[in-house]
Backbone as a ProteinNet text record, in pm:
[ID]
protein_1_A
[PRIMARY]
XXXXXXXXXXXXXXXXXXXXXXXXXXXXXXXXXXXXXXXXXXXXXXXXXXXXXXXXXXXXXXXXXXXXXXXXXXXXXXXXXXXXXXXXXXXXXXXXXXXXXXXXXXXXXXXXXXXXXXXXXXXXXXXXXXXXXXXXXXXXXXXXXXXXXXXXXXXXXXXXXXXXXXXXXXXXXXXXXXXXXXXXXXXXXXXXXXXXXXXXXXXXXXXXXXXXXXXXXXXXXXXXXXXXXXXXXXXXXXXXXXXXXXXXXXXXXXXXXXXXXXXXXXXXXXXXXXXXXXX
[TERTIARY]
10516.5	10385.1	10389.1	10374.7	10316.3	10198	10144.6	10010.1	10048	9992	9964.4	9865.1	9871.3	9766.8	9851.7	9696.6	9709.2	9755	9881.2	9909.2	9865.4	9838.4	9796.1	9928.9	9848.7	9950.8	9960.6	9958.3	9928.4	10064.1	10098.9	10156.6	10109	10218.7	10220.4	10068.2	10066.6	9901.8	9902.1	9770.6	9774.1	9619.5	9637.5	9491.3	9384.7	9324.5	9183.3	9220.8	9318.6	9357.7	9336.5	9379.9	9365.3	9470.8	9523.6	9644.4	9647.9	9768.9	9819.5	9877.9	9933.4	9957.8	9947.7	9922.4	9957.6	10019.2	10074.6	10172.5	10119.2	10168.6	10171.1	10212.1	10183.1	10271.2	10258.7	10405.5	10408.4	10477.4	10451.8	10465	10518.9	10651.4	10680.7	10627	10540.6	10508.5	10587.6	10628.1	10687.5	10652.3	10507	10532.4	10425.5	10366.6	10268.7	10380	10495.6	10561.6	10575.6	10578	10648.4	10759.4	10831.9	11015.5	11041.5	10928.5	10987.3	10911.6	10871.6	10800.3	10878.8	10814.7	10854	10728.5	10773.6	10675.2	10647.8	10534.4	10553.8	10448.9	10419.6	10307.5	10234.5	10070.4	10011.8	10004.3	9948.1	9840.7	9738.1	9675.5	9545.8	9437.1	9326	9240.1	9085.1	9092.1	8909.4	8800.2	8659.9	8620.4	8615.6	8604.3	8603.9	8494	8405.5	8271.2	8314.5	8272.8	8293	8137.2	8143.6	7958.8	7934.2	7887.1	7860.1	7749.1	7763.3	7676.2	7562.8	7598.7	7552.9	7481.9	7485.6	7487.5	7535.2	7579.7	7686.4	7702.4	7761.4	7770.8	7855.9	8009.3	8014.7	8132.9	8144.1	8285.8	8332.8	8494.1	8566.2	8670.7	8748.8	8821.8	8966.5	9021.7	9127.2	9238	9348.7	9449.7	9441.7	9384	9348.3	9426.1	9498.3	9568.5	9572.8	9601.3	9571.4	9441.9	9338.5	9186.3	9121.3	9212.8	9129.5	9198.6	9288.9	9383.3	9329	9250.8	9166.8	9058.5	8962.9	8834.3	8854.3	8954.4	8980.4	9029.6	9125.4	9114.6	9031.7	8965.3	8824.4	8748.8	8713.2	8594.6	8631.4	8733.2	8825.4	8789.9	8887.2	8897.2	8773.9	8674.4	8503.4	8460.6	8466.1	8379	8301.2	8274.7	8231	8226.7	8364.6	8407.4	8468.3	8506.9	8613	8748.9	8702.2	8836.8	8818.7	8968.4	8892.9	8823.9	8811.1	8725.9	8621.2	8540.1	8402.9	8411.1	8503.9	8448.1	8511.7	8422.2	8416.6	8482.5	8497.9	8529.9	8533.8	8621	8682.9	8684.4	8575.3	8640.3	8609.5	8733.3	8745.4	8679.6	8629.1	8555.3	8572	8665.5	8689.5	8532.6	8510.5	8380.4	8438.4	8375	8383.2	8405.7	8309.1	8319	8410.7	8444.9	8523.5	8534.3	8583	8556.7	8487.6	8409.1	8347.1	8394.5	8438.7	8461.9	8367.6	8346.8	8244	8230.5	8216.5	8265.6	8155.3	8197.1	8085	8079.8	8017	7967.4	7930.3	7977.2	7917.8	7773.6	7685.4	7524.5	7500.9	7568.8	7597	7645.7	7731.5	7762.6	7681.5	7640.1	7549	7477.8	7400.5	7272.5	7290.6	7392.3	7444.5	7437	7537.1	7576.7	7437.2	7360.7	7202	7146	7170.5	7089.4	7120.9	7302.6	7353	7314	7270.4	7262.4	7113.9	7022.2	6879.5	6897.7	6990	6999.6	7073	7155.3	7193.8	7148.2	6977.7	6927.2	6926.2	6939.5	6898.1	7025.4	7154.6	7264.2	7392.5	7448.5	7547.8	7640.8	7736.5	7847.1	7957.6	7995.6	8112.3	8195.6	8284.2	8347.1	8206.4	8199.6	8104.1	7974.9	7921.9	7899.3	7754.1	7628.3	7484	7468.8	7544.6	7528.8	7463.9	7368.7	7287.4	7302.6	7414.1	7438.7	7597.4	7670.2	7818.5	7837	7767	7798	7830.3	7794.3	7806	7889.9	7958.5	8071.8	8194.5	8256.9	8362.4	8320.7	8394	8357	8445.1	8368.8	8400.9	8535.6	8667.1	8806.2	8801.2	8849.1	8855.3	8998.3	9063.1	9164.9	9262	9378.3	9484.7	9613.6	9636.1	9712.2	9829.2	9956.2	10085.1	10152.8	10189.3	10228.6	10427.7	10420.8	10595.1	10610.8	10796.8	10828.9	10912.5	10945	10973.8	11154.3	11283.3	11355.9	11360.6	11351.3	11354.4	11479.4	11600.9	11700.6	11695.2	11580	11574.6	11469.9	11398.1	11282	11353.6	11457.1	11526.3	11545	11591.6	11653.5	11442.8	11342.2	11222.6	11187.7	11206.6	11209	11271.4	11381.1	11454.6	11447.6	11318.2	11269.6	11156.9	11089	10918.9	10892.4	11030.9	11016.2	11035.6	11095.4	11070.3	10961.7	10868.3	10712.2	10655.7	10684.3	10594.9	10653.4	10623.9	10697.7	10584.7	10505.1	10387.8	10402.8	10430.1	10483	10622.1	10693.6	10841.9	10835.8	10732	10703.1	10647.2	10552.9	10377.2	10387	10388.7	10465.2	10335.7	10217.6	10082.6	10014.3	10128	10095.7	10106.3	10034.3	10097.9	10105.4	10226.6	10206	10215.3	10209	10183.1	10202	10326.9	10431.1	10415.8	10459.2	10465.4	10582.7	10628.1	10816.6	10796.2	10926	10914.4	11037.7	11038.9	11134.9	11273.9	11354.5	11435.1	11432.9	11309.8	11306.7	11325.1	11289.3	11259.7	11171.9	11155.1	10983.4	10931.8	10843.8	10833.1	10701.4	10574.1	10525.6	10513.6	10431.8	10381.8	10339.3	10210.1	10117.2	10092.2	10061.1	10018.5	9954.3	9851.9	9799.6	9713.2	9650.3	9637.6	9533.8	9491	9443.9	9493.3	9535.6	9596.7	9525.3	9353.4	9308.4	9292.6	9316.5	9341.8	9437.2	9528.2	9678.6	9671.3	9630.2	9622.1	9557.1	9440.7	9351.2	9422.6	9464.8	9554.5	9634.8	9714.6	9791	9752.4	9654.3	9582.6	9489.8	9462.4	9401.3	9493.7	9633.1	9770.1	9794.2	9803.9	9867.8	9764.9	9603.8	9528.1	9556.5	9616.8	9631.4	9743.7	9850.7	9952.3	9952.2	10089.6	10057.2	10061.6	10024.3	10012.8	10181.8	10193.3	10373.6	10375.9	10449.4	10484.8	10541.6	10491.3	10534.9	10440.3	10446.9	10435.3	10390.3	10287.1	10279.7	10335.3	10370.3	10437.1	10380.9	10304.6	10245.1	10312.7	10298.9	10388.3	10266.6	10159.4	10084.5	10062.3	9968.7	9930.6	9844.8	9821.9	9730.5	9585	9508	9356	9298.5	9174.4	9129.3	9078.1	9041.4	9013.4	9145.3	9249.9	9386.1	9402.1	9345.1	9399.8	9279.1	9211.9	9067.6	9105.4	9126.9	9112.3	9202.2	9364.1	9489	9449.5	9366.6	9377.7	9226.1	9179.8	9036.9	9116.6	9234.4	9266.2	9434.3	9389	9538.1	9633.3	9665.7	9809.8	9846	9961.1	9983	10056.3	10150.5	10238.2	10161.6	10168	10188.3	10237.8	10309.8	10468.7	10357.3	10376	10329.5	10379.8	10483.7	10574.4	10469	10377.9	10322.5	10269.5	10164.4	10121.2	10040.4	9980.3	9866.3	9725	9621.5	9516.4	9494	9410.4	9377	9243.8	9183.7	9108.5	9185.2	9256.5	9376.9	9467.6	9498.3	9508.4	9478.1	9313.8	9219.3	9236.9	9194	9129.3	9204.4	9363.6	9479.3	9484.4	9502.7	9533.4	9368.6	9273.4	9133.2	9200.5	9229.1	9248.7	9353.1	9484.9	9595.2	9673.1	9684.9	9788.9	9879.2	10033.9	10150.5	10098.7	10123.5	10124.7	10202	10228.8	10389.7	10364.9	10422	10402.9	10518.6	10575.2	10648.8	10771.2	10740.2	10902.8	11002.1	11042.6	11240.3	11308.5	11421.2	11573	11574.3	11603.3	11689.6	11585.4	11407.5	11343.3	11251.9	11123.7	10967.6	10879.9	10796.6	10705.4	10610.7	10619.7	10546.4	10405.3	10300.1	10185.6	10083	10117	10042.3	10126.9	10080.5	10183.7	10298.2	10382.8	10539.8	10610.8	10511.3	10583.1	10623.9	10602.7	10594.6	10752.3	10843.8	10898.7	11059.6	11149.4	11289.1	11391.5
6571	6628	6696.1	6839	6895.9	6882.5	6885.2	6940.7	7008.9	7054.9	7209.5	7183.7	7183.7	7216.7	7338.9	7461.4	7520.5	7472	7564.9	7575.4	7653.4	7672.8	7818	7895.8	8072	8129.5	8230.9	8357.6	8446.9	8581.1	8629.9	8751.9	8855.6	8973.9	9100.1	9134.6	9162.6	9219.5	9367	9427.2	9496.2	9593.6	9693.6	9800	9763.7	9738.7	9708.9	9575.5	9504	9355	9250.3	9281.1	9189	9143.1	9075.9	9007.3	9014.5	9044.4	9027	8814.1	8786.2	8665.4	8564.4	8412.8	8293.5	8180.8	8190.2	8059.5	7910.5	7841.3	7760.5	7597.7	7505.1	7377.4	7292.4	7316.5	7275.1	7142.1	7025.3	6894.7	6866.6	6778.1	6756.6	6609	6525.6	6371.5	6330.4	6193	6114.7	5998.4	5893.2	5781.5	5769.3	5894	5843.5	5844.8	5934.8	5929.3	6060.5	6121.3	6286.1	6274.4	6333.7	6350.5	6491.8	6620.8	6675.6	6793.4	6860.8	6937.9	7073.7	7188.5	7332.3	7417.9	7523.6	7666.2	7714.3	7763.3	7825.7	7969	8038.2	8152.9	8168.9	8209.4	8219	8357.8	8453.4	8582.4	8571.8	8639.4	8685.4	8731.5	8665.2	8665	8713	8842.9	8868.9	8929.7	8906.4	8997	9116	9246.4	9365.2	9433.3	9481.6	9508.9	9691.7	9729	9872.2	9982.2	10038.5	10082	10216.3	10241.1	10441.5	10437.2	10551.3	10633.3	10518.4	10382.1	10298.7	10194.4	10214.4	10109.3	10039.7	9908.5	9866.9	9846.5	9897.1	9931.3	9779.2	9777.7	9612.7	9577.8	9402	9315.4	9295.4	9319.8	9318.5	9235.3	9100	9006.7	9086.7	9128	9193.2	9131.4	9228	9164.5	9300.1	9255.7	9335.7	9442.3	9536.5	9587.7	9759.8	9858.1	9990	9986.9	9968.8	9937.8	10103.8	10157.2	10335.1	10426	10378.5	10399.4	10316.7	10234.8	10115.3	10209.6	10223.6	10323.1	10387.8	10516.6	10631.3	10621.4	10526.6	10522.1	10413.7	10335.6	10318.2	10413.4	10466.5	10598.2	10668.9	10692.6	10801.1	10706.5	10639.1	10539.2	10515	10529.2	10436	10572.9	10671.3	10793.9	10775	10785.2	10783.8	10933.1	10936.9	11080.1	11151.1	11296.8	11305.2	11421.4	11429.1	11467	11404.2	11401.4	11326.2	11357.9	11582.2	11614.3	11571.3	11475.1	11464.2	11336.9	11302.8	11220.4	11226	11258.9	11318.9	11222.4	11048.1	11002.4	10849.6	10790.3	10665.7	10554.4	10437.7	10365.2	10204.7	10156.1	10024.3	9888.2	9834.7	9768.6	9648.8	9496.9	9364.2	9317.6	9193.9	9132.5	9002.4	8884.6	8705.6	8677.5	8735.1	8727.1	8807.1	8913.3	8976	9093.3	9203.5	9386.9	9442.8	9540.9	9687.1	9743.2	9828	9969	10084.8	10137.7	10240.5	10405.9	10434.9	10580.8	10684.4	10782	10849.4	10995.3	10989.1	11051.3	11211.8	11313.6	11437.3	11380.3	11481.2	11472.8	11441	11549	11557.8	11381.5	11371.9	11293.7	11112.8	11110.3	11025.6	10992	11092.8	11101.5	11047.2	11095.8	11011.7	10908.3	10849	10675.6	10623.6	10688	10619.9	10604.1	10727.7	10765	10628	10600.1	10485.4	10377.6	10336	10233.3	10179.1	10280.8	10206.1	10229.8	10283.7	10251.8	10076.1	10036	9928.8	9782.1	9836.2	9705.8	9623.3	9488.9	9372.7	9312.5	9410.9	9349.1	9294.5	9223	9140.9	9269.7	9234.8	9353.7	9347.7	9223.8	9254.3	9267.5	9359.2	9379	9451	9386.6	9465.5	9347	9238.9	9156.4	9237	9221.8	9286.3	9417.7	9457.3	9579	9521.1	9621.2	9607.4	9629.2	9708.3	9749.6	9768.4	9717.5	9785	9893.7	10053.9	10153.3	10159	10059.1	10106.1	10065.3	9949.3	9913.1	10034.5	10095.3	10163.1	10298	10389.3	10489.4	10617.2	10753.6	10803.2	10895.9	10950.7	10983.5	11083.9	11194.7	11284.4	11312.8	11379.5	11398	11398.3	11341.3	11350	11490.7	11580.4	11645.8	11612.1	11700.8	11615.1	11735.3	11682.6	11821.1	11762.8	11652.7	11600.4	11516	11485.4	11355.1	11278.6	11137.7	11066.6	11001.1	10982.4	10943.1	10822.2	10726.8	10568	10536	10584.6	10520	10446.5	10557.3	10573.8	10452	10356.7	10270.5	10180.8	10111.4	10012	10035.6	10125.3	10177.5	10162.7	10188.7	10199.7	10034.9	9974.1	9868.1	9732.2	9797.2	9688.1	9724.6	9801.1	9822.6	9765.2	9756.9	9699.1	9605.1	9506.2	9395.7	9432.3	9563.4	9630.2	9667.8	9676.9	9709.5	9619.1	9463.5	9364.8	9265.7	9286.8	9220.7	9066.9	9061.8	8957.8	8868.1	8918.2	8900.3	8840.1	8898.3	8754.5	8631.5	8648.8	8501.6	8444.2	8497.3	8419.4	8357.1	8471.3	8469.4	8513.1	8532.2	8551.6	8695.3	8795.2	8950.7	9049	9147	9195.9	9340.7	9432.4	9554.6	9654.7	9774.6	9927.2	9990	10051.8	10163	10298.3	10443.4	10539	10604	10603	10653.8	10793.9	10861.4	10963.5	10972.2	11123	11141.3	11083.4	11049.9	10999.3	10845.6	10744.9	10641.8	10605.9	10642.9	10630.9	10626.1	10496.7	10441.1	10535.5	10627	10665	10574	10536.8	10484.2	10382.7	10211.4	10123.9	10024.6	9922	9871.7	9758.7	9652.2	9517.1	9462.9	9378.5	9316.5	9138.2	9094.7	8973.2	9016	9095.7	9159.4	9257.5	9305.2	9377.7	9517.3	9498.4	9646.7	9668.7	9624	9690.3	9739.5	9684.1	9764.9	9851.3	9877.9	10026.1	10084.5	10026.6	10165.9	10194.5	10073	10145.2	10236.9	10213.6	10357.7	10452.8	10459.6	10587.6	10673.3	10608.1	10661.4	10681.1	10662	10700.5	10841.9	10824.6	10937.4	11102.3	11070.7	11092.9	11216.5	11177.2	11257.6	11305.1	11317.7	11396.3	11528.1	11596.1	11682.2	11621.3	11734.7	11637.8	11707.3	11550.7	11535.2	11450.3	11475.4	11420.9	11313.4	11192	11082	10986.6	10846	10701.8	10613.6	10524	10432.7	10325.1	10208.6	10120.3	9963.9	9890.1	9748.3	9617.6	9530.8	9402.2	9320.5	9329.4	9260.9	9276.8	9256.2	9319.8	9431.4	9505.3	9565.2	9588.2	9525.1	9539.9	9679.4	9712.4	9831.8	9863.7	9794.5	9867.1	9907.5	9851	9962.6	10071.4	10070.8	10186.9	10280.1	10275.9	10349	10386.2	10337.1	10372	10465.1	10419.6	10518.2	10634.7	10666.4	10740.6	10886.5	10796.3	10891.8	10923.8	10891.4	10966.9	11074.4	11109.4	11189.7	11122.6	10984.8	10947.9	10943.7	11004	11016.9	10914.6	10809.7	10708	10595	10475	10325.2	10254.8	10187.2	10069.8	9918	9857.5	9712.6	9609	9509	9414.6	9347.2	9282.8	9181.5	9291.7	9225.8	9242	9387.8	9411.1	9486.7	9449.5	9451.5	9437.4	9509.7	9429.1	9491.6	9642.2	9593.7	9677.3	9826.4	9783.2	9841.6	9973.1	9935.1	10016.1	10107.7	10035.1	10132.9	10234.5	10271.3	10273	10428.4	10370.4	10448.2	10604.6	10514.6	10571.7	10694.9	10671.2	10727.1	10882.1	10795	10946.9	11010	10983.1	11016.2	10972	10828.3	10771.3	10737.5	10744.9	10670.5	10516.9	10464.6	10297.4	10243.5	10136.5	10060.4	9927	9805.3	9679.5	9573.4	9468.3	9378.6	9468.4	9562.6	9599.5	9541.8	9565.5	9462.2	9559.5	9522.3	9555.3	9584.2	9717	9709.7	9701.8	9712.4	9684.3	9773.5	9797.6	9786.5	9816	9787.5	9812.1	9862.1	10004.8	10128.7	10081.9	10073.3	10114	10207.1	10324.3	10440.7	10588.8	10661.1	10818.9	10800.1	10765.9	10747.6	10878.1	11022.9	11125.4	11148.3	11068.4	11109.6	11053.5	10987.2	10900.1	10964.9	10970.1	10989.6	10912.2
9653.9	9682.3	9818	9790.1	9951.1	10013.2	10128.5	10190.3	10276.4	10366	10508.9	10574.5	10684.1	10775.1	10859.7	10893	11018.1	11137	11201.5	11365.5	11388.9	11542.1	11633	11585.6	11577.2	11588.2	11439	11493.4	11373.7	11423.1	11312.9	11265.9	11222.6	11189.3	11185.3	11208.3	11329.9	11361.8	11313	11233.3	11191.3	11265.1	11152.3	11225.4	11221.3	11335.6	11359.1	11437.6	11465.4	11513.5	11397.1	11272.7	11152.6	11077.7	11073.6	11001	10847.3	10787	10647.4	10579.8	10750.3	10688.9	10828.8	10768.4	10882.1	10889.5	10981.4	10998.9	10975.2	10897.3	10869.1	10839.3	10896	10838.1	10717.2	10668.6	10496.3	10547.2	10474.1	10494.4	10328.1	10328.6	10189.6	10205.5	10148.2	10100.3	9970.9	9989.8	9918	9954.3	9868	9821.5	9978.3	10004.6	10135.4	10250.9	10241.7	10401.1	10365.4	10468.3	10545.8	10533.2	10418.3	10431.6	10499.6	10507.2	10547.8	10612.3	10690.4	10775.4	10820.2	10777.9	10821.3	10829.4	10880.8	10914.4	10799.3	10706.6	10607.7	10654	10560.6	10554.5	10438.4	10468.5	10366.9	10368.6	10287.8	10304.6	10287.6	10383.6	10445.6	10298.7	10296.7	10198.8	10268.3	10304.3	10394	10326.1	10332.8	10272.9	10326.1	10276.9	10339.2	10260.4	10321.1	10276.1	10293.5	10178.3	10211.7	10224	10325.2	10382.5	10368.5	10325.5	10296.2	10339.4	10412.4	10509.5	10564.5	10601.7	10654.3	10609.6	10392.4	10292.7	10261.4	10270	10220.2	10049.2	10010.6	9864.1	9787.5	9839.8	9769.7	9873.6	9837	9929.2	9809.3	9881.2	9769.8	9871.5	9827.4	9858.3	9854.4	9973.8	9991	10147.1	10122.1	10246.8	10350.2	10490.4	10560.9	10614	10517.7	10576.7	10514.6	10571.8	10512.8	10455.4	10545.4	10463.6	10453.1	10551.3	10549.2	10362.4	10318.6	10194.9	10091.9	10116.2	9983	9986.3	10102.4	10085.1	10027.1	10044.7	9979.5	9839.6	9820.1	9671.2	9561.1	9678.9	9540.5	9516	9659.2	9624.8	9536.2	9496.7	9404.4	9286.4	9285.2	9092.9	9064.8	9128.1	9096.1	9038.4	9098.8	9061.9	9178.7	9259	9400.7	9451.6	9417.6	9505	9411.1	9423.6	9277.9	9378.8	9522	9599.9	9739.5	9814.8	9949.6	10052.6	10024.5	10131.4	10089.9	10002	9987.9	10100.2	10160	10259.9	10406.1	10484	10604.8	10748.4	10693.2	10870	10744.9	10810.6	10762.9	10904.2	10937.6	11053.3	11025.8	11032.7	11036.2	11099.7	11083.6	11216.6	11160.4	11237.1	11236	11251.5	11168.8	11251.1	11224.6	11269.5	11240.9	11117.4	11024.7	10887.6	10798.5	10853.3	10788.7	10802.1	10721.8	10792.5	10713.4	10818.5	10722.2	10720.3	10629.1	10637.6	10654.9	10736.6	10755.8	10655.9	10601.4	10524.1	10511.6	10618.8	10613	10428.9	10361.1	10245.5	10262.2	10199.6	10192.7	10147.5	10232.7	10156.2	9980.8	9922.2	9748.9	9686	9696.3	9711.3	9746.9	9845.4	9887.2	9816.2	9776.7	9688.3	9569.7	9494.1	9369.4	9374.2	9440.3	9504.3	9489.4	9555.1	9576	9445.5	9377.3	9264.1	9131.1	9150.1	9051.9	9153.3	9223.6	9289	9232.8	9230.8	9203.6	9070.9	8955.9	8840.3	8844.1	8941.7	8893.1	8951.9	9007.4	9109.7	8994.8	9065.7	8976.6	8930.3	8922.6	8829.1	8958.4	8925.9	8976.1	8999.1	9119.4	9157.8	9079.9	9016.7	9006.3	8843.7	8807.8	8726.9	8582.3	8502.2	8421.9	8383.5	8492.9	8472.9	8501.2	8445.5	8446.2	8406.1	8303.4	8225.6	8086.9	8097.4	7948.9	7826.5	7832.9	7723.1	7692.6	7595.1	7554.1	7631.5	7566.1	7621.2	7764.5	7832.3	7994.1	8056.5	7995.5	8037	7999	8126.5	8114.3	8228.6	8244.8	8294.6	8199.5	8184.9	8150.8	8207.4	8133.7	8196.2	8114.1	8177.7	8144.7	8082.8	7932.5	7890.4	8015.8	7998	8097.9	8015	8101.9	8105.9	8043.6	8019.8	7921.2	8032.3	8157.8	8221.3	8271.5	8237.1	8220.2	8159.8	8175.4	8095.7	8179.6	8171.9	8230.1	8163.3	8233.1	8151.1	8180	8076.7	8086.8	8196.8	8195.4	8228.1	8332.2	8424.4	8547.6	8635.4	8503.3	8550.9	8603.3	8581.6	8639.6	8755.7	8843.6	8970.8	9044.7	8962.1	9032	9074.1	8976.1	8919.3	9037.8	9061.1	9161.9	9300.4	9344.4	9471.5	9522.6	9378.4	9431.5	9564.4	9544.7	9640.1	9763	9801.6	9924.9	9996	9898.6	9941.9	9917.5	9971.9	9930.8	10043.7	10193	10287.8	10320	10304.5	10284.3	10147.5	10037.1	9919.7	9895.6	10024.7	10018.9	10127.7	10156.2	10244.6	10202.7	10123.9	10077.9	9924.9	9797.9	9656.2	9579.3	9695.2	9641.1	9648.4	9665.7	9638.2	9511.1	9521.2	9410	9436.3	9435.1	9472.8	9365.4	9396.6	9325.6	9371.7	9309.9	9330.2	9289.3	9358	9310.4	9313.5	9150.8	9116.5	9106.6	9154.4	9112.1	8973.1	8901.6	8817.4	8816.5	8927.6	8969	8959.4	8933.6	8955.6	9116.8	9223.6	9317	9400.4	9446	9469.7	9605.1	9636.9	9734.2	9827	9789.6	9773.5	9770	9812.1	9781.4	9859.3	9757.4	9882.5	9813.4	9881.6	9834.8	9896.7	9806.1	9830.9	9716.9	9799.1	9716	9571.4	9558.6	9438.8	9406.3	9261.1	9199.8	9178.9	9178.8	9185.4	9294.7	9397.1	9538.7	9601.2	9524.8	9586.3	9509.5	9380.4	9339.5	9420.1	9397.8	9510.6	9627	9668	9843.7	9855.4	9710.8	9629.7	9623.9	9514.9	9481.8	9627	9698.6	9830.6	9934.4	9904.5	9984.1	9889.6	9750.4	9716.8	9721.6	9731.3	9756.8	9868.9	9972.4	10086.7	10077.6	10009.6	9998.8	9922.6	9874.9	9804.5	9716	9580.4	9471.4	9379.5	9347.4	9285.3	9197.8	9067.4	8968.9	8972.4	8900.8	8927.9	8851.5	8817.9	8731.8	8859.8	8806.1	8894.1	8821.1	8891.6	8860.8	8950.9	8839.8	8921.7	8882.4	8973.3	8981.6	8846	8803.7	8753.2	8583.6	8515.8	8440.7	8437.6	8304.6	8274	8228.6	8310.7	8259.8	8227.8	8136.1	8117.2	8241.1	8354.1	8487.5	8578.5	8520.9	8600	8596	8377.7	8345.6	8399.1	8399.4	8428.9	8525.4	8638	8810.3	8802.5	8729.5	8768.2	8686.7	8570.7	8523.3	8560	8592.6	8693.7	8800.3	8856.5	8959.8	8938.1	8817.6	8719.1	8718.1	8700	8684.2	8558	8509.5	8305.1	8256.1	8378.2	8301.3	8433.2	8349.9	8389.1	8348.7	8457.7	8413.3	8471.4	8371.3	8428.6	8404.2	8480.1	8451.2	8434.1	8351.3	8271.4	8158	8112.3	7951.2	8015.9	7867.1	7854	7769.1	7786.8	7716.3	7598.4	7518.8	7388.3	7431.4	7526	7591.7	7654.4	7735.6	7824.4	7725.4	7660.2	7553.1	7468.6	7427.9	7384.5	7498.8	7622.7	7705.6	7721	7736.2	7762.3	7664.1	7509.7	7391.2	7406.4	7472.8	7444.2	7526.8	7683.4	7741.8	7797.6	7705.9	7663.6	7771.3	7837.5	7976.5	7842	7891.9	7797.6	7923.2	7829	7877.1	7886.4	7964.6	7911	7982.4	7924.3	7969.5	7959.1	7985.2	8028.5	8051.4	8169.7	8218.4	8292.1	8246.3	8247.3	8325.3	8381.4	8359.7	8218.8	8164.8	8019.6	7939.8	7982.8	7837.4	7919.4	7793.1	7835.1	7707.6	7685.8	7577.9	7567.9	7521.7	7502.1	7385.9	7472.3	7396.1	7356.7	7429.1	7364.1	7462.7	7373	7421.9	7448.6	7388.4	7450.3	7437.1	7419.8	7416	7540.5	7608.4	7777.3	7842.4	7747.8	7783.6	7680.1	7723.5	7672.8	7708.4
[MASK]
+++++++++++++++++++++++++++++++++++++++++++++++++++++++++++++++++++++++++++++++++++++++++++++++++++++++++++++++++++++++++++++++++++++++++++++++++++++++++++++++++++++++++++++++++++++++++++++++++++++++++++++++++++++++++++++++++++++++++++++++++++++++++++++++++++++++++++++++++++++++

């Protein structure tokens, strides 16, 4: 049997003065004695409240780190925004309880936010929990393009990098990151964190500001219909997901033409919709 208690004493300080992970003492018990005592690390679990134009819109339980790259790509995957000049100034701010993100909104823009906001008084924030109706659960995606193809050979080589972009994730075991491969199978890209739709978004609001380049995202987790949604409101045409896929997830995909793919391996993966995308 283990237990832990906190020591003084924190790591990799990050932007804004907020930590990804903390030091820790792991205690092995046997039989009611201490056989054995070391340093361990957890990751960082904060809320981070994200605030438009001085609303706070929702907290979302994240690892405090690249929080200006989570803004930008929720605003994106939510339908918030639909490019990133619609938002004008990004600033971070630590508090006791946890961080805001500040985001200042084009006028246009704003107004919307406001406009779905007093459509959704009364209902709970999170996931599709206080929707009235079937229909509203989901957001609408617009056909995805068929503008390349991808050669399988090459997922393995993407595949045996992830753990490079998951430096919190080889201390802790409690991350999950999201990768962006290119044709080559070469991860250029990737971000983690203790929730799986946030390291996308940290993704998608990284790739957000670049040019735009052909390429697969690739997540350590599964596939929920809100992965596919987010990656695919923000044009991505392939997703690799070393766990499963949903019966939802699928639909979702197959609706607005993402190739899908789930338990990727070394040497395997399992294509669930458009695999024209794939040779």
């Amino acid at each position: 049997m283990k237990t832990g208690s906190a020591i003084p004493g924190e790591e990799m300080t990050v932007a804004a003065g907020v930590t990804s992970r903390r030091i820790w003492t792991r205690q092995a018990v046997q039989a009611g004695t201490v056989t054995e005592s070391s340093e361990d690390f957890l990751a960082e679990e904060v809320p981070v409240a994200l605030v438009y134009n001085g609303i706070s819109h929702v907290v979302m339980m994240a690892t405090p780190q690249h929080l200006e790259a989570f803004a930008l790509g929720f605003s994106l995957s939510e339908g918030i925004i639909s490019q990133a000049s619609e938002i004008y100034g990004i600033e971070v701010q630590p508090l006791c309880a946890g961080v805001e993100v500040h985001i200042e909104l084009s006028a246009r823009r704003f107004m919307a936010l406001k406009a779905q906001r007093r459509a959704m008084a009364g209902r709970t924030g999170c996931g599709v929990c206080g929707v009235e109706q079937l229909q509203q659960i989901g957001k609408p995606v617009p056909p995805l393009p068929f503008s390349w193809r991808f050669n399988l050979s090459a997922l393995d080589k993407g595949l045996s990098q992830l753990a490079d972009f998951q430096p919190a994730g080889r201390q802790t075991g409690c991350t999950h990151v999201a990768a962006w491969m290119d044709d080559t199978g070469q991860l250029l890209q990737g971000y983690e964190d203790v929730g799986r739709h946030v390291a996308l978004d940290k993704l998608l609001g990284d790739r957000a500001r670049q040019p735009r380049q052909q390429g697969a995202v690739v997540v350590s987790s599964r596939a929920s219909y809100e992965m596919v949604q987010k990656a695919a409101i923000c044009g991505v045409e392939i997703l690799f997901a070393v766990s499963a896929a949903t019966a939802l997830a699928v639909d979702v995909a197959e609706r607005c033409g993402m190739t899908l793919a789930g338990f990727s391996k070394p040497g395997r993966t399992i294509v669930y919709s458009h695999p024209r995308r794939l040779y």
